[in-house]
C-alpha positions as CSV (number, residue, x, y, z in Angstrom):
1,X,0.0,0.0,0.0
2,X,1.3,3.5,-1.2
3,X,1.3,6.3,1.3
4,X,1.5,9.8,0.5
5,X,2.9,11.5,3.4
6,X,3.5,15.4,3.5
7,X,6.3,17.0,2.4
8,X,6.8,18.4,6.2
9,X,7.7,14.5,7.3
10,X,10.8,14.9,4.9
11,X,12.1,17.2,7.4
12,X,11.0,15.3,10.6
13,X,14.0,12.8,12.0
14,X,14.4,10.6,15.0
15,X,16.2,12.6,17.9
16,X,19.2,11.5,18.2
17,X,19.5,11.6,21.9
18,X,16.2,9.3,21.6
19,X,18.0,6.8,19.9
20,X,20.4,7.0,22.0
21,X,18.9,6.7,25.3
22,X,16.8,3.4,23.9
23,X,20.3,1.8,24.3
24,X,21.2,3.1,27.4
25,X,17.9,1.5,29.5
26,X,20.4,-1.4,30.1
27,X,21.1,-1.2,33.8
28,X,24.8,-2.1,33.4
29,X,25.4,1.6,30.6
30,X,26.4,4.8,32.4
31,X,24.4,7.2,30.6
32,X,25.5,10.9,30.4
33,X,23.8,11.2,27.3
34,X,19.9,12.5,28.0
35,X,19.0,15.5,30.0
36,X,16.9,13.8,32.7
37,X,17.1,15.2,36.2
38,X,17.8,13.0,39.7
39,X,15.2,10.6,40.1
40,X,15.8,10.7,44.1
41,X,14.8,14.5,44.3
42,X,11.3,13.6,42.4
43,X,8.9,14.8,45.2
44,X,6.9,11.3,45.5
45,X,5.1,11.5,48.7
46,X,4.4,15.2,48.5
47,X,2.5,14.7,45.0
48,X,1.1,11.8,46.7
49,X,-0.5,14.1,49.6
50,X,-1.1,17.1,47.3
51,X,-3.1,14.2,44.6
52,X,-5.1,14.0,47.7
53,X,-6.0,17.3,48.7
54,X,-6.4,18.4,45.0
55,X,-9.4,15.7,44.7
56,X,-10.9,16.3,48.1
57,X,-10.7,19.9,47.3
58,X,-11.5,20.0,43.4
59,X,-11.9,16.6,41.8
60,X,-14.9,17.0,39.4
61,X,-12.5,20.6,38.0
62,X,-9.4,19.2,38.4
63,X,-10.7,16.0,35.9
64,X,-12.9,18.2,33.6
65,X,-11.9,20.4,30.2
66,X,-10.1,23.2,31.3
67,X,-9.2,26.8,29.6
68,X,-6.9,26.6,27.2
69,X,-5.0,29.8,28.9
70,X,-4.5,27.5,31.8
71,X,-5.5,27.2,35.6
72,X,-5.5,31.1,36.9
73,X,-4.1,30.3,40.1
74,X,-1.0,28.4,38.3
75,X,-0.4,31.6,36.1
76,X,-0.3,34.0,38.9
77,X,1.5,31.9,40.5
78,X,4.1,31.5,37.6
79,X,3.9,35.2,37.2
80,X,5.2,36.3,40.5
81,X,8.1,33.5,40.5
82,X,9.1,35.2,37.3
83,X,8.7,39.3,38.4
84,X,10.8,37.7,41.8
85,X,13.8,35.7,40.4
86,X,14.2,37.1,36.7
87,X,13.1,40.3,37.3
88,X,10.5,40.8,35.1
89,X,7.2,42.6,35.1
90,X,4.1,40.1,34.0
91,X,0.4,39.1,34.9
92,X,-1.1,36.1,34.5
93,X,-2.4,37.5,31.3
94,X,1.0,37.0,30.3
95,X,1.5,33.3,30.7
96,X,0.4,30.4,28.8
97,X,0.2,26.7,30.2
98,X,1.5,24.3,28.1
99,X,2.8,20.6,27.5
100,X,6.2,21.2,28.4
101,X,8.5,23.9,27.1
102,X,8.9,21.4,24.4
103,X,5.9,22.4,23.2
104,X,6.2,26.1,23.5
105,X,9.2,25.5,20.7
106,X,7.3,23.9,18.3
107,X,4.4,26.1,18.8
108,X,6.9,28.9,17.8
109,X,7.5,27.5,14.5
110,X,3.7,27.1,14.1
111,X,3.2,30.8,14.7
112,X,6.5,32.4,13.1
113,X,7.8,30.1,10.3
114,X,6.5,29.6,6.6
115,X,9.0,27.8,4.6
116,X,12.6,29.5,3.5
117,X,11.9,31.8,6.6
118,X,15.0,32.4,8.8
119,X,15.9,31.2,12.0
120,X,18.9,32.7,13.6
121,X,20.4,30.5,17.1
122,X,23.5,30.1,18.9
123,X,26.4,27.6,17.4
124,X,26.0,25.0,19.0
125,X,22.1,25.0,20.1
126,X,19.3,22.6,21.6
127,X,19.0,19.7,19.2
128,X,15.2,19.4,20.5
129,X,14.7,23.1,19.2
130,X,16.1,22.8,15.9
131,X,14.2,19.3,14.9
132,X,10.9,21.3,16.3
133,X,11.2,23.8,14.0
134,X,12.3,22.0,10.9
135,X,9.0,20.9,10.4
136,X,8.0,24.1,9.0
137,X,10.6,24.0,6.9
138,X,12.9,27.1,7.7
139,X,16.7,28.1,6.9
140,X,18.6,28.3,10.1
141,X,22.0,30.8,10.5
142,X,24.4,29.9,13.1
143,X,25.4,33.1,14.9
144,X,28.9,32.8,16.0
145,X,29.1,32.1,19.8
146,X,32.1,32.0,21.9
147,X,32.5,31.7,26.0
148,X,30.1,34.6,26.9
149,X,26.9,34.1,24.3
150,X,26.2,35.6,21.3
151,X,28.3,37.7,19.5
152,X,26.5,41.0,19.1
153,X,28.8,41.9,16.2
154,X,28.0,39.1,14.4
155,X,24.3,39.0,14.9
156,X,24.5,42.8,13.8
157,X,26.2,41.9,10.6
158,X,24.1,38.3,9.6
159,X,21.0,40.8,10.0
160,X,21.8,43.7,8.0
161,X,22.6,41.3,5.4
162,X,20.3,38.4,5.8
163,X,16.4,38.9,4.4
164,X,13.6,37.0,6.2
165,X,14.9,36.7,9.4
166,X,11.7,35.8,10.9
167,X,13.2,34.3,14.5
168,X,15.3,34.5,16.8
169,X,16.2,31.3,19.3
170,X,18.6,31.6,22.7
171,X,19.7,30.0,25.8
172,X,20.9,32.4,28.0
173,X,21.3,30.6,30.8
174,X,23.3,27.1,31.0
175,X,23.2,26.7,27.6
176,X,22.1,23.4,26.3
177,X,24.3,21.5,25.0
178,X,27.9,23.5,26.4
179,X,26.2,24.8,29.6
180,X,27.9,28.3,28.6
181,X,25.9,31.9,30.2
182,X,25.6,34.9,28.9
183,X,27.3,37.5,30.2
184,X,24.8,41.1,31.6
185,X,27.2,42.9,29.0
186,X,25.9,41.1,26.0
187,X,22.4,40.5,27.0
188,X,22.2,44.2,27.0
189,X,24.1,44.6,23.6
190,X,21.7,41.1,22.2
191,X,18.7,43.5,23.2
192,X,19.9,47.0,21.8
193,X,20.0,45.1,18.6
194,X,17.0,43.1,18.6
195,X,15.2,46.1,19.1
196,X,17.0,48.3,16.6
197,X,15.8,45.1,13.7
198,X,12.5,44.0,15.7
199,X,13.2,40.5,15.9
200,X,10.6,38.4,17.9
201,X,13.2,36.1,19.8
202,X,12.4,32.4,22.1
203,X,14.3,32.7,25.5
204,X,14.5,29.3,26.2
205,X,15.1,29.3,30.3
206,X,14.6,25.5,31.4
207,X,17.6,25.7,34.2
208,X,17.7,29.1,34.7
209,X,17.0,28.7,38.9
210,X,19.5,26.0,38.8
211,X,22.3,28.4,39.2
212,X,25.5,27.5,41.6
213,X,28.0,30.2,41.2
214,X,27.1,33.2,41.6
215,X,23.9,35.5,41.5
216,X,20.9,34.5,38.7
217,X,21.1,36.9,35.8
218,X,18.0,39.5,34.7
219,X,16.7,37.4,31.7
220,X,16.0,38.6,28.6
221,X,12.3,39.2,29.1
222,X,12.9,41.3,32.1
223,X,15.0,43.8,29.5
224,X,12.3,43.7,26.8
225,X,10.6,47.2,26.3
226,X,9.1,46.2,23.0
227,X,7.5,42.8,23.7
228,X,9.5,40.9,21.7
229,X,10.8,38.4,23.8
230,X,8.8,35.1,24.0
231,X,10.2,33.6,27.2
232,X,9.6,29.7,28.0
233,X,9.9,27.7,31.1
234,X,9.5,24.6,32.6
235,X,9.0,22.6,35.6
236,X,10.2,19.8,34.5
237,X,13.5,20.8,35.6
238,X,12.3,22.1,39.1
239,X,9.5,19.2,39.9
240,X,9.8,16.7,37.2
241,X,9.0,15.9,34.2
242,X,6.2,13.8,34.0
243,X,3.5,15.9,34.8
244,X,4.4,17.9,31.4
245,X,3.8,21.2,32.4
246,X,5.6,24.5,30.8
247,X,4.6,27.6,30.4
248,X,5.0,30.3,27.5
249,X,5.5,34.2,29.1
250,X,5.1,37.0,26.1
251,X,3.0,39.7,25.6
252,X,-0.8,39.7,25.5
253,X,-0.7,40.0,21.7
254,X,1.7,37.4,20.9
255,X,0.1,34.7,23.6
256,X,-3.0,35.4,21.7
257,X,-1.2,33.7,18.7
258,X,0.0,31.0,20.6
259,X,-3.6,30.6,22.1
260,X,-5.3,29.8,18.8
261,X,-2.5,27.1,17.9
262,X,-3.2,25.4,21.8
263,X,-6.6,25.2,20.8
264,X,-6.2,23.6,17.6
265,X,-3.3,21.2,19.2
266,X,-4.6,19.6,22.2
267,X,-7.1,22.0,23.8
268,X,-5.3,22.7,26.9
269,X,-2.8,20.9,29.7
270,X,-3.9,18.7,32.3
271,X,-6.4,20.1,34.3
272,X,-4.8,17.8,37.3
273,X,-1.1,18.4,36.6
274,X,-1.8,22.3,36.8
275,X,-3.6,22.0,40.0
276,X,-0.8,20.0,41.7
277,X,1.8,22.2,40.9
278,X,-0.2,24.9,42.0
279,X,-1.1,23.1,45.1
280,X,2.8,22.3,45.6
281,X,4.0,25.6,45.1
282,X,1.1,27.3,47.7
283,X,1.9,24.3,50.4
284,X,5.5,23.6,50.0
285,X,8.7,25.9,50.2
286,X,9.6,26.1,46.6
287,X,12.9,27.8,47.4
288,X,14.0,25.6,49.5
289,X,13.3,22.5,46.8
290,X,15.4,24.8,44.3
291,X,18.3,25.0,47.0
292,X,18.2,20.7,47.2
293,X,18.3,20.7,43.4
294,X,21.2,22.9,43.5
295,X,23.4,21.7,46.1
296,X,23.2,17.9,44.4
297,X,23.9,19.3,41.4
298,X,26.7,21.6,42.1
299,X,28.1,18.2,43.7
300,X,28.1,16.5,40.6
301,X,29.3,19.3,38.5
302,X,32.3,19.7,40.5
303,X,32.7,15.5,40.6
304,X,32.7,15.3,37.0
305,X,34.7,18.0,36.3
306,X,37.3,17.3,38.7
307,X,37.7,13.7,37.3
308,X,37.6,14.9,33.5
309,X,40.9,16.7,34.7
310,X,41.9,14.1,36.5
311,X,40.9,10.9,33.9
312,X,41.2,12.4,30.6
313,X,43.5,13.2,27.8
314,X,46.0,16.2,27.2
315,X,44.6,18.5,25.1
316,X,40.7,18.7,25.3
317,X,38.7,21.6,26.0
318,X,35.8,21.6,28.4
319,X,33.4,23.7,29.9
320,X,33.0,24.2,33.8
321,X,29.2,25.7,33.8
322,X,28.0,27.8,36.5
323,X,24.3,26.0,36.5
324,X,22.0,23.7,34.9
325,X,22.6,20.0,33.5
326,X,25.7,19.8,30.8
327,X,29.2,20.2,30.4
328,X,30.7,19.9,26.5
329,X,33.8,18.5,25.3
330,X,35.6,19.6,22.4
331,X,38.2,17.1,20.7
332,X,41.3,18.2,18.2
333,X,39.3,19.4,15.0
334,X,40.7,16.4,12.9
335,X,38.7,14.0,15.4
336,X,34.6,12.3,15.1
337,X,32.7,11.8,18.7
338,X,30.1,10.0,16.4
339,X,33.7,7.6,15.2
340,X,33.7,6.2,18.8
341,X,30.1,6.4,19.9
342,X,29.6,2.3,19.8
343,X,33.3,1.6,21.3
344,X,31.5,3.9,24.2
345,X,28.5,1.6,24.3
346,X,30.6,-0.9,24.0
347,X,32.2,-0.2,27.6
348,X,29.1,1.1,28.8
349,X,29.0,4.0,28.8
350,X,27.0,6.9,26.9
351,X,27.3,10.4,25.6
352,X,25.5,12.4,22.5
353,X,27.9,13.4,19.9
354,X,27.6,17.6,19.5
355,X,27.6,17.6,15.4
356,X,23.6,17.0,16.2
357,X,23.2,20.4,17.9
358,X,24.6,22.3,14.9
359,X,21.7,22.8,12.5
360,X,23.7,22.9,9.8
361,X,26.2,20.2,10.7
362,X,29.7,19.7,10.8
363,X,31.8,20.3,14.0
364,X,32.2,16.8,14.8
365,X,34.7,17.1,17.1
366,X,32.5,18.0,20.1
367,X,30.2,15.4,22.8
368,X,27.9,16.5,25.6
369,X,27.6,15.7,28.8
370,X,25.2,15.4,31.8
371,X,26.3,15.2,35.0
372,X,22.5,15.7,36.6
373,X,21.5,12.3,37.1
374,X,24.3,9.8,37.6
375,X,25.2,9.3,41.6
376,X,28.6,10.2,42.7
377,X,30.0,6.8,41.9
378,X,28.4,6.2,38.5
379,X,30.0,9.6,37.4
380,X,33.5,8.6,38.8
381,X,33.1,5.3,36.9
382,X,31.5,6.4,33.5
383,X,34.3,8.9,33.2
384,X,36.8,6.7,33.6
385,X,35.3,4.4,30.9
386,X,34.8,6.9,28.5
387,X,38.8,8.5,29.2
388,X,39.8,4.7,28.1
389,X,38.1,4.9,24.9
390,X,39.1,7.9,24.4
391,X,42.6,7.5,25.5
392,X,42.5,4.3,22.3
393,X,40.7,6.8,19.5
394,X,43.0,9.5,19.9
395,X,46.3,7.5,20.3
């Protein structure tokens, strides 16, 4: 039987990390390959007592259809978290529930991109971001990025001589995949020019809270007189990520956008995932979750780093991040992570090669790391596994 597909699915590929982290449900692989957060810290029994209350409290609401905007009491909620850590200045009538910030992405395509429309990002940048908005078919431009974000120069210059630049996506914050920050200085010069071209631009923000070194950085949002900023976050990062619940923060006139496309997509988010989170956030001490999150984390940060400098080869570059989930390797140029990828498997151990997170390829010579979920001896041990293959490729 002959299917005719679209000409969208051309465009649509497995994930690579998906791939990847079929083969690492093996017990016996050290995986440092997804993005998952520590299972340990999931907060079990509280979601067990707040299922409770939520059902004694609003079960027939919490089970029903629910408005597509979201639960009110969730967006305020989100709202003032927002105006008190990133400094911003929203409403609820700001803030969109939805499915994950996963969703918010390819949403953003939906709204913004028509095909041969351009998408400007960092180089690297999230692999899950560039395969959501390849399904509308768009060219991407890979602004030059070094150690402190952007380069405003070179953003300047691909936009006065780039036509249809339609979108702009960044990672400020713990940059997924090389864990890299901006620096104040260029968020500032990023939003003087984004201003000056009026670019709409998707602040991605999944670990921004995770921060451990150092004070949290205004975001991008909080800087945006023109409401061009479409910020997403996520509490999959902060609670977990199974109850699937992001949230998009933009102006009322964008969100309306972004409304009609909810609508059309899948109606709205989980009436009972939005009223646990909101139940969580009213009953439990929030800060104080972020603070567990962050001291773990910090722990295994500094664990994996110091055994990278202890385990591996002369002459490889790697990032020491000052938040969130990764850390990213770079190899001599003439070198392939994808070469040794099985011989990794092979010893049991995982990783993602980095030519996936450029959207126009190349740059082989790179592999990310997570150093989130592992414990302290799993980290010690994968690294040393992966410094042996290592140690064989590049000899």
């Amino acid at each position: 039987m002959a299917l005719s597909y679209s000409k969208r699915m051309e465009n649509i590929k497995s994930s690579e990390i998906r791939e990847i982290l079929k083969v690492t449900q093996k017990p016996e692989i050290i995986s440092f390959a997804g993005g998952l957060p520590a299972p340990e810290l999931f907060p079990v029994k509280e979601i067990k007592e707040i299922s409770g209350i939520v059902l004694d409290e609003m079960g027939p609401e919490s089970l029903q259809y629910d408005i597509t905007e979201g639960y009110p009491p969730l967006r305020q909620q989100i709202s003032e978290r927002m105006n008190k850590v990133l400094k911003t200045e929203l409403t609820e009538n700001n803030i969109l529930i939805v499915c994950g910030s996963q969703q918010g992405l390819d949403f953003s395509g939906k709204v913004f991109l028509d095909e041969n429309d351009v998408v400007l990002c960092e180089s690297p940048t999230y692999l899950g971001a560039i395969n959501a908005f390849k399904s509308y078919e768009p060219q991407f431009k890979e602004v030059p990025t070094d150690d402190f974000g952007m380069i405003p120069e070179e953003l300047e210059k691909i936009l006065k001589t780039t036509k249809n630049v339609k979108l702009i996506y960044a990672i400020p914050d713990f940059q997924n995949p090389t864990g890299k920050t901006w620096t104040l200085e260029r968020r500032e010069k990023f939003m003087k020019i984004i201003e000056k071209y009026e670019i709409p631009v998707v602040e991605d923000n999944p670990y921004g809270e995770l921060r451990f070194d150092g004070e949290i950085l205004p975001s991008l949002k909080s800087m945006d007189k023109k409401g061009l900023i479409i910020h997403l976050g996520t509490f999959s990062k902060t609670f977990c990520p199974g109850l699937r619940v992001g949230w998009i923060a933009a102006s009322e006139d964008i969100l309306e956008k972004y409304i009609f496309i909810k609508q059309s997509a899948d109606l709205h988010t989980s009436s009972f995932s939005q009223r646990i989170i909101s139940k969580m956030l009213e009953n439990y001490d929030f800060d104080e979750r972020v603070s567990r999150l962050k001291k773990l984390y910090k722990g295994r940060r500094d664990l994996m780093i110091k055994t990278i400098a202890e385990e591996f080869p002369d002459g490889l570059k790697y990032t020491n991040p000052e938040g969130g989930l990764f850390t990213w390797v770079e190899l001599p140029e003439k070198y392939n992570a994808r070469e040794f990828l099985d011989e990794c498997i092979k010893n049991n151990v995982a990783i993602v090669p980095g030519g996936s997170f450029f959207p126009n390829g190349g740059h082989e010579n790179s592999f990310r790391l997570n150093y989130s979920n592992m414990p302290d001896e799993k980290i010690v041990e994968g690294i040393k596994r992966l410094s042996k293959v290592l140690k064989e490729y590049l000899n």
